[in-house]
C-alpha positions in Angstrom: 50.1 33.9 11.4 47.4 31.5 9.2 44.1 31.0 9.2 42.2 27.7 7.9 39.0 28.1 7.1 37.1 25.1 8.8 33.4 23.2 7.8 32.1 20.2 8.8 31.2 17.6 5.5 28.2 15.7 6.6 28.3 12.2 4.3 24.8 11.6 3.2 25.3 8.0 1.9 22.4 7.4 -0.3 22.3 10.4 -2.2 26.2 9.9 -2.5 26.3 13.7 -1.4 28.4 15.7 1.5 27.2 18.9 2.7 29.8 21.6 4.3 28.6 24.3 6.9 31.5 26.7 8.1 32.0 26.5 11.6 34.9 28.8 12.1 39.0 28.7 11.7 41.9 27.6 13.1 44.6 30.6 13.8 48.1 29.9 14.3 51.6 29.8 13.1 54.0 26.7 11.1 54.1 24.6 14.2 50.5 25.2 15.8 48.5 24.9 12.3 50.4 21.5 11.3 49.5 19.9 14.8 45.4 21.3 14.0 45.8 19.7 10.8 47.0 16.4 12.5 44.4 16.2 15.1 42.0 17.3 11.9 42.0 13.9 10.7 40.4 12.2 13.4 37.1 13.2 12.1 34.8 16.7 13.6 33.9 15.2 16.6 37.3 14.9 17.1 39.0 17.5 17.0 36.5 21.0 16.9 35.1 22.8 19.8 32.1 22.5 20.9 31.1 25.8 19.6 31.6 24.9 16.1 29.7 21.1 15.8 26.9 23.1 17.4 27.3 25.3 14.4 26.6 22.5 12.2 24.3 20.4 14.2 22.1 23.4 14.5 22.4 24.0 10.8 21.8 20.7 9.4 18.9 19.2 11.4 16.7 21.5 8.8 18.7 19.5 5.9 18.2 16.0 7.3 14.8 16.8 7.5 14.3 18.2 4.0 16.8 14.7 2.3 14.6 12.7 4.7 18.4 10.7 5.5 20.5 11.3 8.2 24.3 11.6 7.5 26.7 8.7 8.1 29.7 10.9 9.0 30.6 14.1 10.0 34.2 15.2 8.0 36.4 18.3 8.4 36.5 20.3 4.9 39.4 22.9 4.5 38.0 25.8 2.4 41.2 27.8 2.6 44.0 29.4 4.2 44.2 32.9 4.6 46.8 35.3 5.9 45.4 36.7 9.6 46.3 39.8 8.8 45.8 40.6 5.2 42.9 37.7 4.6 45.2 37.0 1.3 44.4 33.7 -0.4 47.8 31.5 0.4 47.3 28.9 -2.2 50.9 26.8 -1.3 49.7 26.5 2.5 46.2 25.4 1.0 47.7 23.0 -1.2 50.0 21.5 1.8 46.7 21.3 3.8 44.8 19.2 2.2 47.6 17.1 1.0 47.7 16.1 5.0 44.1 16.8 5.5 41.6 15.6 2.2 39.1 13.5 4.0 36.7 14.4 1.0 38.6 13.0 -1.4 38.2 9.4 -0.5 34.3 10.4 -1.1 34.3 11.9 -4.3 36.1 9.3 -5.7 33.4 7.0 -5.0 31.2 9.2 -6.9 30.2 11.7 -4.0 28.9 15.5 -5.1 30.4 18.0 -2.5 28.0 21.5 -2.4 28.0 24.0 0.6 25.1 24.1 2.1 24.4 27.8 0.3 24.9 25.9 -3.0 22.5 23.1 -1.4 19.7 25.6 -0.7 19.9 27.0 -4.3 18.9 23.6 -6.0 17.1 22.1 -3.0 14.2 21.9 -5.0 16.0 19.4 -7.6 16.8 16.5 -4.7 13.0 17.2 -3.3 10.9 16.3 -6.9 13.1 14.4 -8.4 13.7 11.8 -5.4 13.3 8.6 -6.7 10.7 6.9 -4.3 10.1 3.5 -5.6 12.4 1.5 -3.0 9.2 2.6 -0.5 6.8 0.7 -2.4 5.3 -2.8 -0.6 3.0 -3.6 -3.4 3.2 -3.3 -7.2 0.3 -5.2 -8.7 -1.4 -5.4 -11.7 -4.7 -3.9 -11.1 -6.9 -6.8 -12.7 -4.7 -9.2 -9.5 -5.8 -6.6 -6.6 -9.4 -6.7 -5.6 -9.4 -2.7 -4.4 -13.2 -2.6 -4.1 -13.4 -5.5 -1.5 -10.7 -3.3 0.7 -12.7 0.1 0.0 -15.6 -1.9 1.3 -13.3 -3.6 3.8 -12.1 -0.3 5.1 -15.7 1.6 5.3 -17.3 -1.3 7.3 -14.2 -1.4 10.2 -13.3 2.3 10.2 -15.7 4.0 12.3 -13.8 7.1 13.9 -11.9 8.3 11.0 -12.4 8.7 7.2 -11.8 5.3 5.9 -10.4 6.8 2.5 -9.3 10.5 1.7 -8.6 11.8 -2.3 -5.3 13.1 -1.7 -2.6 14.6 -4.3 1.2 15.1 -4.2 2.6 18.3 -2.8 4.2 20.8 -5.9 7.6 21.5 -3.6 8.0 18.2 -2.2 7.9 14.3 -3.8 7.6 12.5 -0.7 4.4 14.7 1.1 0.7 14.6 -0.1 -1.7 16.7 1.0 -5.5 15.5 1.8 -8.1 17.2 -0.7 -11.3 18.1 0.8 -13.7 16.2 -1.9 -16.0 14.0 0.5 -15.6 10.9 -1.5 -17.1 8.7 1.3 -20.2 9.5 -0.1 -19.1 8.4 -3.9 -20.2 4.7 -5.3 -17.1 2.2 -4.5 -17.2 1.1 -8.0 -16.9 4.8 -9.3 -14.2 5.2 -7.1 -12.3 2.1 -8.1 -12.5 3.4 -11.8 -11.5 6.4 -11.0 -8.4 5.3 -9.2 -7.6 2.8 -12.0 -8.3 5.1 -15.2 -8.5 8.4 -14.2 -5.1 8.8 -11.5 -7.2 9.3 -8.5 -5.0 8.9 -5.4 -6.2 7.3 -2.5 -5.1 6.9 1.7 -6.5 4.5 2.7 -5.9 4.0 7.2 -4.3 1.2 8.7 -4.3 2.4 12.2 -4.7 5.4 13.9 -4.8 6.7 17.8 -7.6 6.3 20.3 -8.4 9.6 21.5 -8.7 8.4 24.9 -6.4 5.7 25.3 -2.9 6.6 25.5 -1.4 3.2 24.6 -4.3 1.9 22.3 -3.8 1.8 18.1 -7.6 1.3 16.1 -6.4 -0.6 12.9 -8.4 -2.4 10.2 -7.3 -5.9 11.5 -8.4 -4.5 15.2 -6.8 -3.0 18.1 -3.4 -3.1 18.9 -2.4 -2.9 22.6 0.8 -0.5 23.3 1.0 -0.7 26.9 3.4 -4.1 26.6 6.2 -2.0 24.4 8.6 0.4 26.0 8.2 3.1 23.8 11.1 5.1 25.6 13.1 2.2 24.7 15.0 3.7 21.0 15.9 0.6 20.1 12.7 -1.5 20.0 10.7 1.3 19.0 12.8 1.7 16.1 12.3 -1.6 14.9 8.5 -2.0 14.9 7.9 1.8 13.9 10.7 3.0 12.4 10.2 6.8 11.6 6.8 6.8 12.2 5.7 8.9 15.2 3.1 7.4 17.4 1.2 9.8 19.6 -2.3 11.0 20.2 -2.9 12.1 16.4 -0.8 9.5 14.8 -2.8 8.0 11.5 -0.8 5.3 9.2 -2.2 4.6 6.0 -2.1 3.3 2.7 -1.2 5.6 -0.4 -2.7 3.9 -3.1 -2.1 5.1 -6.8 -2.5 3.4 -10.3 0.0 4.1 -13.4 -0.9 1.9 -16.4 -3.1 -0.5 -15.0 -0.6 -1.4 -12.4 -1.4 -0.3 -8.7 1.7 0.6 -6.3 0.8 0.9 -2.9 3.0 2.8 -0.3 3.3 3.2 3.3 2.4 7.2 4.6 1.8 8.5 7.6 0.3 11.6 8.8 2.6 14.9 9.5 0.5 17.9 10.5 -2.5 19.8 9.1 -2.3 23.2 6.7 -3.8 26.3 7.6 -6.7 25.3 5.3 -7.6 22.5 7.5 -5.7 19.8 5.0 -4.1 16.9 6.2 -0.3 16.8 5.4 1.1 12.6 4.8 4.9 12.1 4.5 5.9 8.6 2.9 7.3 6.6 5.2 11.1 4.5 4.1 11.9 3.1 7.6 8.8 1.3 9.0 10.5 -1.1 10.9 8.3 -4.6 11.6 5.1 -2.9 10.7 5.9 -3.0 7.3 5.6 -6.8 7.5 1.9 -6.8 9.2 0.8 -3.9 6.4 2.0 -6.1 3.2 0.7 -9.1 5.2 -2.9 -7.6 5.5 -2.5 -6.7 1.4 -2.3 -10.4 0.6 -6.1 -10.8 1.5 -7.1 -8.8 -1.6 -5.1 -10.3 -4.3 -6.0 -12.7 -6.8 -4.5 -15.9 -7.6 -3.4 -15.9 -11.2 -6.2 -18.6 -12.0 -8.7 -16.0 -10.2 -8.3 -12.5 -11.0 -10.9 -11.0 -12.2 -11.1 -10.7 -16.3 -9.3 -14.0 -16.8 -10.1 -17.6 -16.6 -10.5 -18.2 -13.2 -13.0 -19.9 -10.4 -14.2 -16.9 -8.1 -12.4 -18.4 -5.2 -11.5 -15.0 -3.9 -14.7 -13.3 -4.8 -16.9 -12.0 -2.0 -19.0 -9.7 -1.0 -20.2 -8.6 2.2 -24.2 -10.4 2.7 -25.2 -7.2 3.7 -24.3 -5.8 0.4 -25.9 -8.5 -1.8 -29.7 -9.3 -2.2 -29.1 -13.3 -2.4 -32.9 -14.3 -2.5 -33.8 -11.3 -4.8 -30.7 -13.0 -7.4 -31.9 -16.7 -6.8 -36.2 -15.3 -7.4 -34.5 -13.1 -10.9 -32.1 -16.4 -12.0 -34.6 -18.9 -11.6 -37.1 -16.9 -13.9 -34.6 -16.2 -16.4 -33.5 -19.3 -16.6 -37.5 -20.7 -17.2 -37.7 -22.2 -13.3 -40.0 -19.5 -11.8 -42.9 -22.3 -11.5 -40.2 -24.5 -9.4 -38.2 -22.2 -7.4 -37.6 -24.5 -4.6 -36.5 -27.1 -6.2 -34.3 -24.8 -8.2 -31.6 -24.5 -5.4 -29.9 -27.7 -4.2 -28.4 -27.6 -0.6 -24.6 -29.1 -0.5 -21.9 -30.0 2.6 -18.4 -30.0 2.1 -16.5 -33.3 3.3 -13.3 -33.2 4.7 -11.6 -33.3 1.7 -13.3 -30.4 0.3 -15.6 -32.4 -1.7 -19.0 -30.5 -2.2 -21.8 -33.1 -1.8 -25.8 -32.9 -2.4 -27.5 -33.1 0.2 -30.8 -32.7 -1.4 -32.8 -29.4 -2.9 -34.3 -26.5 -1.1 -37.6 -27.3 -0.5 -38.9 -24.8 2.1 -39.4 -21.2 1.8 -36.0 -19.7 0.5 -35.8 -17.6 3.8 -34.5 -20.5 5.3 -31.6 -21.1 3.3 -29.4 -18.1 4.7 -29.8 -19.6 8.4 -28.5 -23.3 6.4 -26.1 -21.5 5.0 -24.6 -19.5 8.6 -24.8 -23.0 10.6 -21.3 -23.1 9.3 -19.1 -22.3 6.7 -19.2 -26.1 5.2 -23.2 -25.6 4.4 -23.5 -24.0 0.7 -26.1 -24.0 -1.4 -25.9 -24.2 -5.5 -27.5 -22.1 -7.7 -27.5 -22.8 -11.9 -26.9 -19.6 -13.8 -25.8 -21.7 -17.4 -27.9 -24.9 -19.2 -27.8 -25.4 -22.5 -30.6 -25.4 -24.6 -29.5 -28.6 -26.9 -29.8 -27.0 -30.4 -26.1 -25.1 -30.0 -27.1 -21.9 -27.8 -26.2 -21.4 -24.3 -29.3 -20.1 -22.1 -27.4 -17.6 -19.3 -29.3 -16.2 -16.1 -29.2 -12.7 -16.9 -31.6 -13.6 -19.6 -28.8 -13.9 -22.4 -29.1 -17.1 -25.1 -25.4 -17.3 -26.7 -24.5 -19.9 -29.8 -22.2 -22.1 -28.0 -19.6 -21.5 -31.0 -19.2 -17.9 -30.1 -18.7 -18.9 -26.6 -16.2 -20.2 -24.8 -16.8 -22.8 -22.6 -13.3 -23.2 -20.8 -13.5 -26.6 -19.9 -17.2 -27.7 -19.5 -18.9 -29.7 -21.7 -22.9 -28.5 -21.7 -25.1 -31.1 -22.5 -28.6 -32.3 -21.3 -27.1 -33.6 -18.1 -24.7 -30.8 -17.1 -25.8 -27.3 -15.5 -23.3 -24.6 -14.6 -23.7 -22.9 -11.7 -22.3 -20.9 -8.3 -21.5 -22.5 -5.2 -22.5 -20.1 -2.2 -21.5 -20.1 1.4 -20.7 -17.3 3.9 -17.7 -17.0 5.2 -16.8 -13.9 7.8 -19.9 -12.8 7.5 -19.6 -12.4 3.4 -20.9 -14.4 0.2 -18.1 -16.3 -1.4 -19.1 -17.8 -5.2 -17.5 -20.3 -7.0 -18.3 -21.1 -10.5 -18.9 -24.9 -10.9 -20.4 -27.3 -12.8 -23.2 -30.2 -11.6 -23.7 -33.7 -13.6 -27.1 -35.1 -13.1 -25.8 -37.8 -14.2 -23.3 -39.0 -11.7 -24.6 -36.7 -9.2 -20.9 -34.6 -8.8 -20.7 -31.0 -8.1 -17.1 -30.1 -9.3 -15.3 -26.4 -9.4 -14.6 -25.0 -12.8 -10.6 -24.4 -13.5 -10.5 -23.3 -17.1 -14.3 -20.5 -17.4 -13.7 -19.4 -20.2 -16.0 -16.4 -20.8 -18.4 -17.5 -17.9 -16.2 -15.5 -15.8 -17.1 -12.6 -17.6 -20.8 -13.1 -17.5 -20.8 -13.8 -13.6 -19.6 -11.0 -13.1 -22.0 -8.5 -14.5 -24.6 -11.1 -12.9 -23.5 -10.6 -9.9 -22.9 -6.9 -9.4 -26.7 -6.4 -10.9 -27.4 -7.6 -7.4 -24.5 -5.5 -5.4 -26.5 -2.9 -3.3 -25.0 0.2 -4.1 -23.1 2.7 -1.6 
C-alpha cells in the first residue's frame, strides 16, 4: 500500500508565486493510486474531498489577505510518496507521480516561485515592504503643476463632519497600510503645511467621501452627496465595478494619500480599515477601485496647472484663486494704489471691465463710487471684473511694482510687455464660485485694449508674493 502526500498550489498570478497547504493523502495500492493520480489532473476542485479544499480555503483566506491578491487557480502538488506502513521515502513511485501528475511545472517555467505556506510565513515580511505599489498611483505630478493649497483649502471649507486632512505615516510591517498620527494639523497654517509636505516628507489623507451617520445609503464627498439608494449593493457584480475592494458601510472614509518625493507629488487612492488600540486610524491602499477611480482623478484635474500657468514659470494666473473670504480685496487695491503713488485718486485707480462673448475684456469705465461697491459689480456675474495696475514704468529704465519695489527694467524680465508711458500692467479680478480669480494683463491707454499676458516673465514671481501679503491666514 502507498501514500501521496497531497497540497493544494494556489497560483497567485501577479506575484508569479504558488502557495501549497497539505490537505491530506491518497492511500491505495498500483491500480487505485494510478486512477487518483488521473482524476488528480483535473485541477483540486476536482478531484479532493471536501474535507481537504476546506483545509486550504480555511488556510489561505489569511494569505490572500496579507498578498492583498486572490489566487487565479487552485493546483494539486504531490509532496511525496510514502510506504503506509513504514512512511519510507519511495522516490521511483514519486518520480512516476509527477511525471503523470506535474501541474506546477507548467508554472515554474514561466517564472513562478513555489514555497509552502510554512516557508511563506518565514519571509512574509519580504512580499509585505518590498511590494512594489506604484501601479496604484492616479496622479504623479510635479509639485510646482499641482496647486495642493487650493485643495487643502478646498477640502477645510466642504468637510464639515470629518477631519479634512490627517498627518499620517506608513506602517513598519506592512507597505500598503498607514496609520493616522495624532498631530492636530487642522489647526497648522495651509501654507506651512504645503511646505511641509513638499520639502520635509509630510504625508497627508486627504477625504473624498465618507458615510453619513444617519443615512444608510447616503456618501458626504468633497464634490457633494452621493445618493446610494439607486445601486443594488447586494448585487457583486455592479458593486464591484464602481467600488472595487472598497467596503462601503457606516464607517467607510475614502481618501487621498498624498506624498511628495523630489518635488514630485504622487497621489493614491486609500481607504479606511479599522482603528488601533491607541485610537489611530488604520488606511489600506486601495488597487481595485472600480469606476470611482475615474470620478477621484477627475476631481484632481481642478488643481493642476496648465504648463503656461503653474506657479514659478511664465504663466498668466488663469488657475489662480482664492476663496473671497480668504483675501482682503479692498485692503490690496487701498495698499496698491498707495504704493504705486495713486492714494490721492483711488477711485479712479480701478477701471471696471465686461467680458464679450468672445472673451474680450472691455472698459467699461473707472470705479468711481466708494470701493465697497465694486465686490457687488463684481458678483452680478462672473463676466463683471474689475482691473487693478500693480506695474508702470517710471520712464528713466526702472520698473515701479505695487509692493513698493522700483526694479531697472534690465534686470527684469518683462516676458512679453513692452512698458512705456502708455502701458500699465495689471490683474484682471472676477469671482467665480464664490473665489477671486487673477489674471496678469496688460492695459494700453493708447488704444484703449486690455489683453492677457502669455509670456510674464518675472512678474509672475512678483504677483505672487503680492498676493499672498493679502491671504488671511488659517
Amino acid at each position: 500500500m502507498y501514500k501521496i502526500k497531497q497540497a493544494i498550489g494556489y497560483v497567485f498570478e501577479k506575484r508569479k508565486l504558488i502557495i501549497t497547504i497539505p490537505v491530506g493523502y491518497s492511500c491505495g495500492n498500483k491500480e487505485m493510486i494510478e486512477k487518483d493520480l488521473s482524476f488528480m489532473k483535473m485541477g483540486a476542485y476536482a478531484s479532493l474531498p471536501c474535507e481537504a479544499i476546506n483545509i486550504g480555503e480555511a488556510n489561505i483566506a489569511y494569505i490572500c489577505q496579507m498578498l492583498r491578491e486572490k489566487p487565479v487557480n487552485a493546483i494539486i502538488v504531490i509532496e511525496n510518496v510514502v510506504d503506509a506502513n513504514t512512511e519510507e521515502v519511495l522516490e521511483d513511485l514519486f518520480n512516476k507521480a509527477k511525471a503523470v501528475c506535474d501541474s506546477e511545472k507548467y508554472y515554474m517555467e514561466n517564472g513562478y516561485i513555489v514555497k509552502t505556506i510554512f516557508e511563506l510565513n518565514e519571509c512574509m515580511e519580504e512580499y509585505l515592504t518590498k511590494e512594489d505599489l506604484e501601479h496604484c498611483s492616479i496622479l504623479n505630478i510635479d509639485a510646482s503643476k499641482f496647486n495642493l493649497r487650493e485643495l487643502l483649502l478646498e477640502a477645510n471649507n466642504k468637510l464639515k463632519d470629518i477631519r479634512c486632512f490627517s498627518k499620517v505615516r506608513k506602517s513598519k510591517l506592512v507597505n500598503h497600510i498607514f496609520v493616522e498620527e495624532l498631530d492636530e494639523i487642522q489647526n497648522e497654517n495651509i501654507d506651512n503645511i504645503v511646505n511641509h509636505v513638499i520639502h520635509n516628507n509630510l504625508v497627508l489623507a486627504i477625504p473624498y467621501m465618507y458615510s453619513e451617520e444617519e443615512n444608510y445609503f447616503g456618501m458626504n464627498s468633497i464634490e457633494g452627496n452621493i445618493d446610494l439608494s439607486k445601486i443594488d449593493l447586494e448585487d457583486e457584480e455592479e458593486y464591484y465595478n464602481l467600488f472595487g475592494e472598497i467596503d462601503i458601510n457606516s464607517e467607510s472614509i475614502v481618501s487621498y494619500l498624498i506624498s511628495c518625493t523630489n518635488e514630485i507629488i504622487n497621489i493614491k487612492i486609500i481607504y479606511y480599515k479599522g482603528i488601533t488600540q491607541g485610537c489611530q486610524r488604520l488606511y489600506e491602499i486601495a488597487e481595485e477601485v472600480g469606476a470611482l477611480k475615474k470620478k477621484m482623478e477627475s476631481y484632481l484635474n481642478n488643481y493642476i496647472f496648465d504648463d503656461d500657468e503653474k506657479i514659478g514659470s511664465a504663466f498668466n494666473l488663469n488657475s489662480f484663486k482664492v476663496y473671497k473670504k480668504d483675501f482682503d480685496l479692498i485692503g490690496f487695491i487701498a495698499k496698491v494704489s498707495e504704493n504705486l503713488g495713486w492714494a490721492a485718486e483711488m477711485s479712479y485707480f480701478v477701471s471696471c471691465l465686461q467680458r464679450d462673448s468672445k472673451g474680450n475684456f472691455d472698459g467699461i469705465g473707472n470705479c468711481q463710487e466708494d470701493l465697497t461697491d465694486i465686490i457687488p459689480f463684481m458678483e452680478e456675474t462672473s463676466d463683471n471684473s474689475i482691473f487693478v495696475p500693480i506695474a508702470v514704468s517710471d520712464l528713466d529704465g526702472e520698473v515701479i511694482l505695487a509692493h513698493g519695489k522700483n526694479i531697472k527694467e534690465d534686470e527684469f524680465d518683462l516676458g512679453s510687455v513692452t512698458l512705456d508711458e502708455d502701458t500699465i500692467v495689471g490683474l484682471i479680478i472676477s469671482i467665480v464660485d464664490n473665489k477671486y480669480k487673477f489674471i496678469i494683463a496688460e492695459h494700453s491707454a493708447c488704444i484703449g485694449q486690455y489683453e492677457v499676458i502669455k509670456e510674464c516673465g518675472d512678474f509672475n514671481r512678483e504677483v505672487i508674493r503680492l498676493i499672498n501679503k493679502f491671504i488671511k491666514r488659517r
